[in-house]
DRENMITOR-974529 format. One record per residue (C-alpha): residue number from 0; residue in three letters; chain; x, y, z. Coordinates in steps of 0.001 Angstrom, whole numbers, plus 524288, in hexadecimal, padded with zeros to 5 digits. Last residue first. Layout:
% residues N
(site NUM; ALA; A; (X; Y; Z))
...
***
This chain:
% residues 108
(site 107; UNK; A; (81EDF; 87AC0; 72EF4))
(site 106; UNK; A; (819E8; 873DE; 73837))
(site 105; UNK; A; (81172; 87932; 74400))
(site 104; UNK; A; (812AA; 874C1; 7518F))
(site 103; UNK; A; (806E1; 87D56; 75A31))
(site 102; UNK; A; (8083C; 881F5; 76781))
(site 101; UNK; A; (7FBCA; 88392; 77059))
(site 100; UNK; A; (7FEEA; 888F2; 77C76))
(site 99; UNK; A; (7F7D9; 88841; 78A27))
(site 98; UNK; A; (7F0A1; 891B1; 794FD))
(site 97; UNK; A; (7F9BF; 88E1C; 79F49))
(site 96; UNK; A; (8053D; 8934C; 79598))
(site 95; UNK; A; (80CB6; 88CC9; 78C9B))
(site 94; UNK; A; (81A50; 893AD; 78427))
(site 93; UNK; A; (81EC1; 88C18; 77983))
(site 92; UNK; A; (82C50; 8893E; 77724))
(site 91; UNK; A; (82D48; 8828D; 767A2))
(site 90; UNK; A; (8356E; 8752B; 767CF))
(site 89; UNK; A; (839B9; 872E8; 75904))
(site 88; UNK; A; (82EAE; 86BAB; 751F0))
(site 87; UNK; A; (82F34; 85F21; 74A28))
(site 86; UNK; A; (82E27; 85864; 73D27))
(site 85; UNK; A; (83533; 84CCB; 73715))
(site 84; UNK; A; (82792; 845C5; 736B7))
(site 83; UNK; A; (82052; 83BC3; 73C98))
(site 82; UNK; A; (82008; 83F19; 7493B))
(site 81; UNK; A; (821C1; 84D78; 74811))
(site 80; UNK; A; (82833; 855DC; 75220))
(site 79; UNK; A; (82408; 85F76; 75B8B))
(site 78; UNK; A; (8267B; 86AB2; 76585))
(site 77; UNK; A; (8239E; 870F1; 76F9C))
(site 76; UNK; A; (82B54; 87792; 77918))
(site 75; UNK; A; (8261C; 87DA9; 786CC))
(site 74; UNK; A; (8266D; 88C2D; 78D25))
(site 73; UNK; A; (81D1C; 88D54; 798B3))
(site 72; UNK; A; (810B1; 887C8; 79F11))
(site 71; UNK; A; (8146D; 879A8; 7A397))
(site 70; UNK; A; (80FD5; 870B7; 798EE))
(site 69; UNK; A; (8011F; 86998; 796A7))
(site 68; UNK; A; (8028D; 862C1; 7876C))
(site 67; UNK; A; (7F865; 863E7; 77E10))
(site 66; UNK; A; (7FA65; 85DD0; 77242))
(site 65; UNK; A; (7F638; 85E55; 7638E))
(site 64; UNK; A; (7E872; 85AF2; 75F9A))
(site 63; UNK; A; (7E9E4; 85A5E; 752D3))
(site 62; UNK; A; (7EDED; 86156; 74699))
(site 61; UNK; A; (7FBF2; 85D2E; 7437F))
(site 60; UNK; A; (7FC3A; 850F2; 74E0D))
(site 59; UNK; A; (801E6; 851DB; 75B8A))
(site 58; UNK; A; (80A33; 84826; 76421))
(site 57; UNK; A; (80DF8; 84692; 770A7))
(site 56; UNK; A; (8156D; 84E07; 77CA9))
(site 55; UNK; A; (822D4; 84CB0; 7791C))
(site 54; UNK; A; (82C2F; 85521; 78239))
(site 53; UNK; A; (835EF; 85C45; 77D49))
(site 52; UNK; A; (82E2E; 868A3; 78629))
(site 51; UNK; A; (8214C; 8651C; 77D3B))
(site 50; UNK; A; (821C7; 85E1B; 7733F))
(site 49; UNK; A; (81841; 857E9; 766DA))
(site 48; UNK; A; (81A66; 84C59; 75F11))
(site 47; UNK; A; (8120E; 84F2C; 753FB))
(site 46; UNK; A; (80B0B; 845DD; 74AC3))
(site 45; UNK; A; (808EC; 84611; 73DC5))
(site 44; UNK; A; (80F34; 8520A; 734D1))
(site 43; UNK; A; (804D7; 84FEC; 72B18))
(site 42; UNK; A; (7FF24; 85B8F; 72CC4))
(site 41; UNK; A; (8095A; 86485; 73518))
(site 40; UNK; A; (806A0; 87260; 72FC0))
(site 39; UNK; A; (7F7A5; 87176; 731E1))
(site 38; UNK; A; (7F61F; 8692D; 73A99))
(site 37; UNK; A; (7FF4C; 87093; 7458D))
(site 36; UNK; A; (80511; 86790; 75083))
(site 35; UNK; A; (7FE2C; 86D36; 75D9F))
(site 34; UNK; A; (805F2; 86F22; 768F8))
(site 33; UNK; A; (7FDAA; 871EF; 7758D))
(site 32; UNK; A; (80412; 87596; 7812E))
(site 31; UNK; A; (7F838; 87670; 78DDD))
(site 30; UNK; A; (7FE89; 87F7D; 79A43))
(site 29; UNK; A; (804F7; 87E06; 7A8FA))
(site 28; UNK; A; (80764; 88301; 7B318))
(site 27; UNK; A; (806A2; 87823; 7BB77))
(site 26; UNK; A; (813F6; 877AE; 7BDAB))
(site 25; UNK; A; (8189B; 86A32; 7BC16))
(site 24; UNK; A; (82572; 86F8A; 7B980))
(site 23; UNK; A; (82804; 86656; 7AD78))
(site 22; UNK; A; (81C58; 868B3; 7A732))
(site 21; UNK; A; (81F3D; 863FF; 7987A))
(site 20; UNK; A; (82813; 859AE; 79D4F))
(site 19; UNK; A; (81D27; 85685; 7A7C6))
(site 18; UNK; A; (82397; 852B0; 7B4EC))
(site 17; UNK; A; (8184A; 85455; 7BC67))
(site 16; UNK; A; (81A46; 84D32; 7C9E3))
(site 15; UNK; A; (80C22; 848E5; 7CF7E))
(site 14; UNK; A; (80C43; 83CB8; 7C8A1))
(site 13; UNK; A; (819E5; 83837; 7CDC5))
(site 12; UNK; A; (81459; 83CE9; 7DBD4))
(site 11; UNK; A; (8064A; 83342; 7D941))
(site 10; UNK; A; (80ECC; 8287F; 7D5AA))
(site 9; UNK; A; (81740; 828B9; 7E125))
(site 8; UNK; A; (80AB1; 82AB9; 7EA21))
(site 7; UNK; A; (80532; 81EF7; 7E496))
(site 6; UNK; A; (81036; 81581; 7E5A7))
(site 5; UNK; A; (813A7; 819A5; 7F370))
(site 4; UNK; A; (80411; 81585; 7F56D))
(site 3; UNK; A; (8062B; 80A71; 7EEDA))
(site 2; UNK; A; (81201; 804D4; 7F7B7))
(site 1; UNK; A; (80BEF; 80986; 80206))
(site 0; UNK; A; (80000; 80000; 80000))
***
């Protein structure tokens, strides 16, 4: 029965520590990123891996959906590169507040 209950609480403090890449301070100040792979440039790119801080944080499709991402409200880099393709985008520092930012990869 101790054993468990040692179990539990060690679980419950690992959950409790946020070590987000994309919120590494755990502050809760915090705001919605949403990258967006443009459909109109990118048709027929396929999909998108998208990042956020070097991190990798799925994939988007020209047109769709894209991805929404909660981040620590400050300066972050996103950026992008083509699963199919020889095609990416150079980290570009966007700046989030609590409200949110919407930041769109275009191709050229």
């Amino acid at each position: 029965m101790k054993v468990a209950a040692i179990l539990v609480a060690l679980l419950c403090a690992a959950c409790g520590n946020d070590s987000s890449p994309l919120n590494p301070s755990g502050t809760e100040n915090t705001g919605a990123l949403h990258v967006n792979v443009d459909g109109t440039t990118c048709a027929g790119l396929g999909p998108v891996v998208v990042s956020i801080d070097g991190t990798n944080v799925g994939n988007a499709s020209p047109g769709g959906n894209g991805i929404t991402k909660t981040v620590s409200v400050g300066e972050h880099h996103v950026g992008g590169r083509a699963v199919q393709f020889d095609y990416s985008w150079t980290p570009t520092i966007v700046t989030v507040s609590s409200a949110g930012f919407t930041y769109l990869l275009r191709c050229a």
